[in-house]
KOLLUM-933356 format. One record per residue (C-alpha): x, y, z; residue in three letters. Coordinates in nm, 4 decimals. Layout:
# residues N
<<X, Y, Z>, "Ala">
...
# end
This chain:
# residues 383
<<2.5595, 8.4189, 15.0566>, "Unk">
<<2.6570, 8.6207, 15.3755>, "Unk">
<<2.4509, 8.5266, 15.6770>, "Unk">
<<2.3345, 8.8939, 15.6745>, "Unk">
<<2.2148, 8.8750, 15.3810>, "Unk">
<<1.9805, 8.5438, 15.3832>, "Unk">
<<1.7477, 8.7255, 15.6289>, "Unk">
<<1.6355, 8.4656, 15.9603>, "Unk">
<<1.6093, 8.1117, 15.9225>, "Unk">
<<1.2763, 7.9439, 15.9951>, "Unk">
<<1.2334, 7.8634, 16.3291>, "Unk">
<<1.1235, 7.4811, 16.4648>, "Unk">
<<0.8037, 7.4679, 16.6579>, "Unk">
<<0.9691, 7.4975, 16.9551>, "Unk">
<<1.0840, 7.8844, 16.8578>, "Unk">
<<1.4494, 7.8350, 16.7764>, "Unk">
<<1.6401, 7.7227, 16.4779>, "Unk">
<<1.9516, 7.4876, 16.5066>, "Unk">
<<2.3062, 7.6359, 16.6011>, "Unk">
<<2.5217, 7.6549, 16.2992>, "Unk">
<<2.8939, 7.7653, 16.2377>, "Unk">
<<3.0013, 8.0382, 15.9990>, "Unk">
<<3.3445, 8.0324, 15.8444>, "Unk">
<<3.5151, 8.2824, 15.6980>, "Unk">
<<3.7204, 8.6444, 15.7607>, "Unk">
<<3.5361, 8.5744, 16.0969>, "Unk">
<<3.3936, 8.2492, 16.2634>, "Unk">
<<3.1002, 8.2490, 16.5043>, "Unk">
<<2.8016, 8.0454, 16.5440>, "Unk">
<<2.4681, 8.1746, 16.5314>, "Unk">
<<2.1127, 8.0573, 16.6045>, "Unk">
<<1.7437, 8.2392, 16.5750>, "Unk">
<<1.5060, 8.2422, 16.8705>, "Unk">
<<1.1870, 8.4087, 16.9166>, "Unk">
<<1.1903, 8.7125, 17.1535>, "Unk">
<<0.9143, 8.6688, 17.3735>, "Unk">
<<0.8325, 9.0490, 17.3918>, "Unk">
<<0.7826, 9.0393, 17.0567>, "Unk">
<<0.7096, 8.6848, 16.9316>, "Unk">
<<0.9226, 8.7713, 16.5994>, "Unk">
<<1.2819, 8.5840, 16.5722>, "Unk">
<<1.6326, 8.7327, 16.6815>, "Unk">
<<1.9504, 8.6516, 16.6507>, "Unk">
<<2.2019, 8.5274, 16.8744>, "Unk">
<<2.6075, 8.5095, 16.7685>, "Unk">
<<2.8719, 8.3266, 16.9483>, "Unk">
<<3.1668, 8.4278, 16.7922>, "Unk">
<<3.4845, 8.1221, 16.8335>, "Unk">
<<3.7732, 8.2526, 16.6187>, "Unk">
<<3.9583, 8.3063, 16.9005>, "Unk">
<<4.0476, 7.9885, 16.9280>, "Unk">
<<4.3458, 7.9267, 16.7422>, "Unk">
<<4.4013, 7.6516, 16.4570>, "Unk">
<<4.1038, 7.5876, 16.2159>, "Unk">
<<4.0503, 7.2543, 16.3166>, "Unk">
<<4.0514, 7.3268, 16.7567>, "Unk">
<<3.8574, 7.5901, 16.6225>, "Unk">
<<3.6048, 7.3247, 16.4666>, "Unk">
<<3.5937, 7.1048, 16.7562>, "Unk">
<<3.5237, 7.3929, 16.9655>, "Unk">
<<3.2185, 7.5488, 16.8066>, "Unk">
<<3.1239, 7.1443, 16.7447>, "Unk">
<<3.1093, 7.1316, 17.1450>, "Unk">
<<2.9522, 7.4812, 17.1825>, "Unk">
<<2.6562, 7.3694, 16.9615>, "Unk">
<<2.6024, 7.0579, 17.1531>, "Unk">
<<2.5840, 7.2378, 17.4391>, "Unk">
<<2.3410, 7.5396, 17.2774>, "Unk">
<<2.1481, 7.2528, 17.1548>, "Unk">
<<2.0776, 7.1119, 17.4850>, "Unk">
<<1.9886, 7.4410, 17.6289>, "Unk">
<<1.7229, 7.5523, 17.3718>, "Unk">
<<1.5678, 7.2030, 17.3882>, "Unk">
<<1.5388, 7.2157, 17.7835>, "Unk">
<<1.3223, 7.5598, 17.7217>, "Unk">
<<1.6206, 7.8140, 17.7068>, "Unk">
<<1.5886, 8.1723, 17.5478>, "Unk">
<<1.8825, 8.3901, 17.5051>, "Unk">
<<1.6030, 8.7213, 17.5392>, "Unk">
<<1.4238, 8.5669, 17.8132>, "Unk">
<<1.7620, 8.6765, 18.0122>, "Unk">
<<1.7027, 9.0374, 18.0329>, "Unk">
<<1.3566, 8.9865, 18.2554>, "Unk">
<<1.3549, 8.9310, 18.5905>, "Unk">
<<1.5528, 8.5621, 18.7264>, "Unk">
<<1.1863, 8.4464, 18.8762>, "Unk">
<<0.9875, 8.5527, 18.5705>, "Unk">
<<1.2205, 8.3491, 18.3699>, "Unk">
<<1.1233, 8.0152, 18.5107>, "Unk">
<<0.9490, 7.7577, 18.2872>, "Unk">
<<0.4831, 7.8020, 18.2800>, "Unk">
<<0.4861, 7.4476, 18.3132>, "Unk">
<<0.7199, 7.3937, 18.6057>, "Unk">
<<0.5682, 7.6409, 18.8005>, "Unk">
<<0.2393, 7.5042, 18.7784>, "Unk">
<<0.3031, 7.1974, 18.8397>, "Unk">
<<0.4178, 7.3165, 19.1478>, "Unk">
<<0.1223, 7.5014, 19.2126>, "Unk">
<<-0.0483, 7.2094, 19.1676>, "Unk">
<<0.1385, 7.0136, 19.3818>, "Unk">
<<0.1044, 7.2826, 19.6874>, "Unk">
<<-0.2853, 7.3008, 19.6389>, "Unk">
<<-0.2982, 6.8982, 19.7523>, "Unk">
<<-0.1412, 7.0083, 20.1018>, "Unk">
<<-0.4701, 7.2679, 20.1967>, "Unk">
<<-0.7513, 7.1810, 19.9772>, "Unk">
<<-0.9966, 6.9290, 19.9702>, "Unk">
<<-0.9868, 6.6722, 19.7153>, "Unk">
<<-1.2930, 6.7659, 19.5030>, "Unk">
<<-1.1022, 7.1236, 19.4742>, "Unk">
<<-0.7808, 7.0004, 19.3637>, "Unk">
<<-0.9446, 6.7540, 19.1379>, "Unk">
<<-1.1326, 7.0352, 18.9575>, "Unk">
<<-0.7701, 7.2495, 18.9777>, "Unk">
<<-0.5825, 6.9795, 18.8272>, "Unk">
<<-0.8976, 6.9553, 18.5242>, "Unk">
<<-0.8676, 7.3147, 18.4655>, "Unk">
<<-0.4850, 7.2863, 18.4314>, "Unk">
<<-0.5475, 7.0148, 18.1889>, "Unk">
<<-0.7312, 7.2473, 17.9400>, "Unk">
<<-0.4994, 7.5575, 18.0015>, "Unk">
<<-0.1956, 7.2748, 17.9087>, "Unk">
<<-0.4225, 7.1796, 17.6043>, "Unk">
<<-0.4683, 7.5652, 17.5025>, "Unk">
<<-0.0910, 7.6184, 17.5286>, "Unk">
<<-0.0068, 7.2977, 17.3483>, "Unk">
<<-0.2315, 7.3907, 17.0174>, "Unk">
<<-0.0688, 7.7575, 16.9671>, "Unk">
<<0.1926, 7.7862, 16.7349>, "Unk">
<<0.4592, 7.9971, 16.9607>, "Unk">
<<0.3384, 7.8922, 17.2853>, "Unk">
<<0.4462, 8.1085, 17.5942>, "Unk">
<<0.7084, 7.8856, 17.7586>, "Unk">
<<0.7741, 8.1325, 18.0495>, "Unk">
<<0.6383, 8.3306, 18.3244>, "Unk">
<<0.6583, 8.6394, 18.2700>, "Unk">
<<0.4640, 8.5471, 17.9296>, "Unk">
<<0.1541, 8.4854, 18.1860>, "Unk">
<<-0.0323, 8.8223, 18.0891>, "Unk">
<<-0.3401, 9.0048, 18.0446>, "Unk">
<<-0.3966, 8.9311, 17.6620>, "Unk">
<<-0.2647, 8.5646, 17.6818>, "Unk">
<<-0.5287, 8.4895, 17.9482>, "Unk">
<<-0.7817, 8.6696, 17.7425>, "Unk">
<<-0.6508, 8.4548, 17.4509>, "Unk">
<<-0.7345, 8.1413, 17.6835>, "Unk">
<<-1.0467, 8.2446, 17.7983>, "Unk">
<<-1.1607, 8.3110, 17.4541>, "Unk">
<<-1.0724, 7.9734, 17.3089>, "Unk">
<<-1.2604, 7.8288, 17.6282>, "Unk">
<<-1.5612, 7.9817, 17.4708>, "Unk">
<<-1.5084, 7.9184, 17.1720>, "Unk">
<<-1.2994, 7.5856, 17.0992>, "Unk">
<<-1.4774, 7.4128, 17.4013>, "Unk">
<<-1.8317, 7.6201, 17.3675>, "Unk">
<<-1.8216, 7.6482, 17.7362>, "Unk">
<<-2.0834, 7.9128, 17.9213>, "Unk">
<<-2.0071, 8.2340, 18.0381>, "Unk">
<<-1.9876, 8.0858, 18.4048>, "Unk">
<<-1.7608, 7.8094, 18.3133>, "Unk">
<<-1.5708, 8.0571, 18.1381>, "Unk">
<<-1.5483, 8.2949, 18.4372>, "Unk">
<<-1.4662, 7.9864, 18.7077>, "Unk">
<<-1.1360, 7.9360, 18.4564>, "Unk">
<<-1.0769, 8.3074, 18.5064>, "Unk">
<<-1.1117, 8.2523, 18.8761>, "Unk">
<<-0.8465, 7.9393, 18.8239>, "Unk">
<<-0.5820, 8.1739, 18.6291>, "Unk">
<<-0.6363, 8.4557, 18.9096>, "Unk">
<<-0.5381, 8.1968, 19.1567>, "Unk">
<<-0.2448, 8.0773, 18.9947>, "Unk">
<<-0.1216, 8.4440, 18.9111>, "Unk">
<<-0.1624, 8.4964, 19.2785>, "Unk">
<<0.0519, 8.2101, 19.3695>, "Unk">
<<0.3348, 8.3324, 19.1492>, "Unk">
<<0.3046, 8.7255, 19.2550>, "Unk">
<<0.3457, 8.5753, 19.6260>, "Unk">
<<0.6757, 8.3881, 19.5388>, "Unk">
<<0.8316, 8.7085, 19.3138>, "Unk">
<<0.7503, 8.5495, 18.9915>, "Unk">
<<0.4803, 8.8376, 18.8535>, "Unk">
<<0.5033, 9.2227, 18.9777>, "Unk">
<<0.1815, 9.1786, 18.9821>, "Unk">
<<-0.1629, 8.9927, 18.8870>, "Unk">
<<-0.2610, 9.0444, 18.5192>, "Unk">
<<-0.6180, 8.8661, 18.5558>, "Unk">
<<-0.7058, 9.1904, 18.7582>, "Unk">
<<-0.7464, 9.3709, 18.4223>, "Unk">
<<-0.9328, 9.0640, 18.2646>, "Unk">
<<-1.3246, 9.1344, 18.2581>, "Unk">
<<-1.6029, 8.8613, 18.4099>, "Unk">
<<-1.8058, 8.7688, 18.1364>, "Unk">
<<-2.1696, 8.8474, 18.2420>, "Unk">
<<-2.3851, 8.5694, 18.3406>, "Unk">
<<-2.6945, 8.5027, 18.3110>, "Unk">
<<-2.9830, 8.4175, 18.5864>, "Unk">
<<-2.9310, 8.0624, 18.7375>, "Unk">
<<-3.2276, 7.8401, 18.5760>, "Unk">
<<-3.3061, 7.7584, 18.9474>, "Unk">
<<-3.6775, 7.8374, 19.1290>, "Unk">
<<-3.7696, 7.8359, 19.4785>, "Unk">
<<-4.0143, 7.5886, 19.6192>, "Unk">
<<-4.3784, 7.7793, 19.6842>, "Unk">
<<-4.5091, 7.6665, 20.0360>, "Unk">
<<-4.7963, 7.5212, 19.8307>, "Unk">
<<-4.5113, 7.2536, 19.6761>, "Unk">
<<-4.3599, 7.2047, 19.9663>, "Unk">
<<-4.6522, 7.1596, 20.1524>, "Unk">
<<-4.6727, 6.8715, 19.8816>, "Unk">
<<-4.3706, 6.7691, 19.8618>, "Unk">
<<-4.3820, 6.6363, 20.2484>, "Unk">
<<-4.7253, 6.4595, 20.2266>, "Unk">
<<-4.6228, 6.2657, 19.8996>, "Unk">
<<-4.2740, 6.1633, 20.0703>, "Unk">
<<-4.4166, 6.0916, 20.3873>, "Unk">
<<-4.5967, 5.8045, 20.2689>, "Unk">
<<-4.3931, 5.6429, 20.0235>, "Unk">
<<-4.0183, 5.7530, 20.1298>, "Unk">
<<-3.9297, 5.8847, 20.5281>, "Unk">
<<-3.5540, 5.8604, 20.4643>, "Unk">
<<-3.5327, 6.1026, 20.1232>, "Unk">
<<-3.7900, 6.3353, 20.3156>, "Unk">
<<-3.5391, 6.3943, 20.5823>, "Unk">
<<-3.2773, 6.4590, 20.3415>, "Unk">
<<-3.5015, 6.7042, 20.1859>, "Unk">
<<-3.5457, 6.8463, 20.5336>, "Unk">
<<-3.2134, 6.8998, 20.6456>, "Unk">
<<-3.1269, 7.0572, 20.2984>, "Unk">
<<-3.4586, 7.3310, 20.3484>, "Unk">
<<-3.3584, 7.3665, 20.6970>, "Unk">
<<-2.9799, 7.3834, 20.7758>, "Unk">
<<-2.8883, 7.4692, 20.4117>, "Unk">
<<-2.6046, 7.2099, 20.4400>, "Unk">
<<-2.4457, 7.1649, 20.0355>, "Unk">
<<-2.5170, 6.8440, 19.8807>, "Unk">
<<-2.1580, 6.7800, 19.8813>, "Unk">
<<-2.1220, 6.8383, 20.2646>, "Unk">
<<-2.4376, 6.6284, 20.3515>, "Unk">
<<-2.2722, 6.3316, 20.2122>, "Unk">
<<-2.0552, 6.3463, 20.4456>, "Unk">
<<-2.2343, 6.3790, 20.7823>, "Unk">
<<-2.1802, 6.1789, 21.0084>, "Unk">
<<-2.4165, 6.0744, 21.3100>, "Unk">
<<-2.1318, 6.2157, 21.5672>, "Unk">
<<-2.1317, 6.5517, 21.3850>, "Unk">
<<-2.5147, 6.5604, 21.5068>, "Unk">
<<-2.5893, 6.7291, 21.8751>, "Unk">
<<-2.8806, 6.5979, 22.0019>, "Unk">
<<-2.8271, 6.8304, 22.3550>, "Unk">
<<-2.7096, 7.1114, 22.1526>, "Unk">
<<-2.9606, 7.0319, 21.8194>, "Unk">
<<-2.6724, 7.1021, 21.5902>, "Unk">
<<-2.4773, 6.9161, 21.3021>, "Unk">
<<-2.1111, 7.0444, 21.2643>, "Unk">
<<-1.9677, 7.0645, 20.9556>, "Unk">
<<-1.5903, 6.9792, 20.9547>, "Unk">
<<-1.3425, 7.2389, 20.7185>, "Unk">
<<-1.2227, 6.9410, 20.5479>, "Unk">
<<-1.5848, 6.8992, 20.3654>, "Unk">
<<-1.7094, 7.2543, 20.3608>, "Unk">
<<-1.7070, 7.4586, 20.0154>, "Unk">
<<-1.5257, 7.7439, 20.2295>, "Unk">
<<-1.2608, 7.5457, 20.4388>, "Unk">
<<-1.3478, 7.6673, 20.7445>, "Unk">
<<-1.5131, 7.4903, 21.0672>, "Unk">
<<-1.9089, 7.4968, 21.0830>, "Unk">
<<-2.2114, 7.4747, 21.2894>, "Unk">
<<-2.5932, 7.5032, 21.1497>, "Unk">
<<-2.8829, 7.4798, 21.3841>, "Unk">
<<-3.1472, 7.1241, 21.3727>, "Unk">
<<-3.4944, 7.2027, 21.4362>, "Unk">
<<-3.7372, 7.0141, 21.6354>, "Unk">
<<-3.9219, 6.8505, 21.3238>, "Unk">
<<-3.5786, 6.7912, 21.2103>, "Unk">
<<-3.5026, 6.5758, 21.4869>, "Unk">
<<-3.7811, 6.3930, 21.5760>, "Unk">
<<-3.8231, 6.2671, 21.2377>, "Unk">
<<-3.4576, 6.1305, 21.2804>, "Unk">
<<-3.5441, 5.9742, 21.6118>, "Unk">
<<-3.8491, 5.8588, 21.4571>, "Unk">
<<-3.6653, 5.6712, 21.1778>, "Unk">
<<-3.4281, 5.5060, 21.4448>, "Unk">
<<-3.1343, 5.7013, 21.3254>, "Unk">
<<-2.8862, 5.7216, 21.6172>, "Unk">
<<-2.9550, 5.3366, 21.6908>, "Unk">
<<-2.6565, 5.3174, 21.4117>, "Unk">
<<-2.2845, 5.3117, 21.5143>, "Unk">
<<-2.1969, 5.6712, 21.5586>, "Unk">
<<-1.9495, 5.6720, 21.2574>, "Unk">
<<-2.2110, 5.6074, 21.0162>, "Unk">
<<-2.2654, 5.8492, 20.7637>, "Unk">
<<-2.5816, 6.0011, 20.7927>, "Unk">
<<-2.7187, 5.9273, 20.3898>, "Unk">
<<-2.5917, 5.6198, 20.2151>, "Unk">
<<-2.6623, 5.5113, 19.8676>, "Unk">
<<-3.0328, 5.4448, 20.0145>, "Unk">
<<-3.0295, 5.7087, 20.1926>, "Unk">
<<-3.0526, 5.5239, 20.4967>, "Unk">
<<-2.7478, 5.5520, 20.7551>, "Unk">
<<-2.3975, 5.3922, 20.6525>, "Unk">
<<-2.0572, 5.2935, 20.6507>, "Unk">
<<-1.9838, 5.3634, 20.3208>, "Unk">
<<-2.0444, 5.7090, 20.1575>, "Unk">
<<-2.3129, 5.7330, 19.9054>, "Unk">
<<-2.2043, 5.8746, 19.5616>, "Unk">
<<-2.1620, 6.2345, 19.4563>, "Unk">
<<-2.5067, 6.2397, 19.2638>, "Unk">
<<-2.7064, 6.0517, 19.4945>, "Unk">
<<-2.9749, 6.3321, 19.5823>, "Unk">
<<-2.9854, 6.4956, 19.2224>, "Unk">
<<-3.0633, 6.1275, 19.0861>, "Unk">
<<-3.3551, 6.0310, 19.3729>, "Unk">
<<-3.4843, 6.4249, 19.3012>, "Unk">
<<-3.5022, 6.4140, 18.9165>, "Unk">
<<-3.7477, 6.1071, 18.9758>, "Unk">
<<-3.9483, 6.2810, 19.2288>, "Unk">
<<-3.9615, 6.5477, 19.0281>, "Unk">
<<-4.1451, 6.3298, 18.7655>, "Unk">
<<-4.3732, 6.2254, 19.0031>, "Unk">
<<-4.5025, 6.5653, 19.0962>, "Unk">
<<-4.4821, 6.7177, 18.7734>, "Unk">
<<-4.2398, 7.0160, 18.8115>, "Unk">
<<-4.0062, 7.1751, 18.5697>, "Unk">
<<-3.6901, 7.0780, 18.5638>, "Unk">
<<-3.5857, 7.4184, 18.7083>, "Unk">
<<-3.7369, 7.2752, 19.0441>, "Unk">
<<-3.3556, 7.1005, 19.1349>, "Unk">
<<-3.2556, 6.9988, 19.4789>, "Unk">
<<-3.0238, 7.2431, 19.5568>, "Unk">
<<-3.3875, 7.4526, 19.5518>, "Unk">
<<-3.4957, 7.3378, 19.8670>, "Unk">
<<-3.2278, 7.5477, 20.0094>, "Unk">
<<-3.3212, 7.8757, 19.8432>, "Unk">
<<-3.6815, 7.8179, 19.9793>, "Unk">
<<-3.5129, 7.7731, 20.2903>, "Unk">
<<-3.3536, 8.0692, 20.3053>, "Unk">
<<-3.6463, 8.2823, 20.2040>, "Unk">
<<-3.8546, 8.1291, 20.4386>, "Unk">
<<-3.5887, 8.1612, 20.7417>, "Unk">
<<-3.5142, 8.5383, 20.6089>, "Unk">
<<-3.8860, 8.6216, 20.6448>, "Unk">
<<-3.9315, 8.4517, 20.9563>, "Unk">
<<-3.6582, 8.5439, 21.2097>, "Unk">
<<-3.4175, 8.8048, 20.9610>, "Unk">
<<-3.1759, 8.7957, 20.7165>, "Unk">
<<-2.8971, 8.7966, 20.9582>, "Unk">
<<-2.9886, 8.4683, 21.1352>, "Unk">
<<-3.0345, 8.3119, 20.7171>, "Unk">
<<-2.6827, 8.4346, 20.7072>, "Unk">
<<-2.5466, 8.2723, 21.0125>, "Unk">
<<-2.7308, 7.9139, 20.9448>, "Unk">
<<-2.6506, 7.9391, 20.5972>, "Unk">
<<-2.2472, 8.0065, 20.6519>, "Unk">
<<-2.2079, 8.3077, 20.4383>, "Unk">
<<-1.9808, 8.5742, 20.5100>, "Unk">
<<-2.1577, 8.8730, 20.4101>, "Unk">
<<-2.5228, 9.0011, 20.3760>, "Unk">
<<-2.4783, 9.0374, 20.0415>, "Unk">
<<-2.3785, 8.6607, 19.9609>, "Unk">
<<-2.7377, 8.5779, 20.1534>, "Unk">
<<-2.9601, 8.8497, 19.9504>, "Unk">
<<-2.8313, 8.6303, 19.6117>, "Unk">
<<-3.0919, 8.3730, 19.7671>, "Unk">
<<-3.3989, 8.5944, 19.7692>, "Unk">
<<-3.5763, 8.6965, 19.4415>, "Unk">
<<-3.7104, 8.9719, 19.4355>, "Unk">
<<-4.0844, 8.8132, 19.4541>, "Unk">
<<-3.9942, 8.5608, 19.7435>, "Unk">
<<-3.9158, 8.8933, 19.9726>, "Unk">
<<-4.1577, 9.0397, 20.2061>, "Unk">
<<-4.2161, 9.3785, 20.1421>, "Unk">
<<-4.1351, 9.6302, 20.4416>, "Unk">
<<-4.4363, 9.6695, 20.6986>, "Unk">
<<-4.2332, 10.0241, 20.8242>, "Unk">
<<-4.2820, 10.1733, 20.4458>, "Unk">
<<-4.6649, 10.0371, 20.3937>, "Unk">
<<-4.7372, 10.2838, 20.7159>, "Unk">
<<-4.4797, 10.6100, 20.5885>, "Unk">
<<-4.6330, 10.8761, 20.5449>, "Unk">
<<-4.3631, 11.1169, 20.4844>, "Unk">
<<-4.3758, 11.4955, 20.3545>, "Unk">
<<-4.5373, 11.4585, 19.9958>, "Unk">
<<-4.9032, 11.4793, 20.0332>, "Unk">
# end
């Protein structure tokens, strides 16, 4: 039967069939590969009867389907050719070097959760049956594809499922800067909408509470308490403060951009409380390297561990009876209601690092805000 007339040939998992040779009024070898526009198999004709003597002829197309071989196995598509050089580069080459160039400028919590997010994409690509092997194949429905099966496959949350949209966005980005994408497809992939943090402020009444019960039985987690109301300083960055980061003269703690969630250089104002419960507790009679909290929360050499105030918390929390929506990281929203009401929203913003306003505002619920004295007096024109 003519090769015509036996319709494609099944392709392998990989998306190609074998090169074969064809003998007869004319000699050619031929192969099947998926077009990537399309996903459905083409096919691709070599054609070697121009070589003359039927048995060069053999030994020729033998050596030209080695070679074809080689190619398709190494992640080679005849139809790839027609796109751009840069969009034809392998998925998995290029983020591995995206991975690679993250190391150089992140910090290594960020590159860790990088690298985990790459591991599921890789697992997502791996379980499809024509899996997209190049860039250009990095679109808008593939990433909706992905960002489905993290919802469903891996029954993540809409947040989780947004923070891997945030994870392809950066990688498109990487590969629009170097030519590889026209443009970034994620742009016309939708957030999922999330809902309200399970996360409560502190009333004054509890934290009124909160520092007689801890002043008695535990000085050392109070001032960690204290310095997370006060300087809202992430539980991640307070781990690593050390006593020279603290200013006694100019009652500050800096917070280097190699620790800080936005990479940048930071300074946060101590209070007088702040720092005469520190001086009180002997703190600066440590070698100035010490960090600030070990695993005892006590000043040491070695950092404490990642969950160190979430663990001492969920057992205070058991000891004053509060829901479990009560967390540590609370103690900063209270903060920043309290400071908000107190001295303004713009000096909340300054001590709490944000950029904008608007990042600040996500702090205050609606119920924690003062109402405006300047409207309880208005009288206006309708009366």
């Amino acid at each position: 039967m003519s090769p015509k007339k036996s319709g494609p040939r099944i392709l392998n998992v990989l998306g190609y069939s074998s090169p074969r040779l064809h003998e007869g009024k004319r000699w050619y070898v031929d192969f099947y590969a998926a077009d990537p526009s399309t996903g459905e198999p083409r096919r691709k004709k070599y054609y070697v009867d121009s070589v003359a003597g039927k048995r060069a002829r053999r030994e020729f197309a033998s050596s030209l389907i080695e070679r074809l071989g080689v190619k398709l196995r190494s992640g080679w598509n005849p139809w790839a050719e027609t796109k751009s050089l840069a969009g034809t580069k392998l998925l998995d080459d290029v983020l591995e070097t995206y991975l690679n160039s993250l190391k150089a400028s992140y910090r290594q919590k960020s590159v860790y959760d990088y690298c985990s997010r790459a591991n599921v994409f890789r697992e997502y690509v791996a379980s499809l049956c024509a899996p997209p092997m190049y860039v250009f194949q990095f679109d808008a429905p593939f990433v909706t594809g992905f960002l489905d099966w993290v919802l469903s496959a891996r029954r993540a949350s809409a947040r989780t499922r947004n923070n891997y949209r945030g994870w392809c966005s950066a990688f498109a980005e990487f590969m629009v800067e170097r030519g590889m994408l026209p443009n970034n497809p994620v742009a016309n992939v939708r957030k999922a909408r999330v809902p309200v943090k399970n996360r409560e402020s502190l009333t004054p009444e509890m934290l009124h509470a909160l520092a007689v019960h801890l002043r008695g039985r535990d000085r050392h987690f109070l001032l960690a308490c204290m310095m997370e109301y006060y300087t809202f300083i992430r539980p991640h960055e307070l781990r690593h403060v050390r006593l020279s980061d603290i200013s006694l003269k100019d009652m500050s703690v800096f917070v280097p951009a190699s620790v800080s969630k936005n990479r940048r250089n930071g300074k946060v104002a101590l209070n007088e409380e702040l720092i005469k419960l520190m001086l009180d507790l002997k703190v600066f009679e440590n070698p100035c390297d010490f960090y600030l909290f070990g695993r005892d929360f006590t000043p040491s050499g070695f950092i404490a561990p990642s969950d160190v105030f979430n663990k001492r918390w969920a057992k205070l929390r058991k000891e004053m009876k509060w829901p479990e929506s009560i967390k540590f990281y609370s103690l900063k929203d209270s903060g920043i209601r309290d400071l908000s009401n107190d001295a303004g929203v713009v000096t909340a913003r300054d001590q709490a690092r944000h950029s904008d306003i608007s990042t600040t505002n996500i702090y205050l619920c609606g119920k924690d805000m003062k109402s405006p004295d300047g409207a309880k007096h208005f009288k206006g024109f309708l009366d």
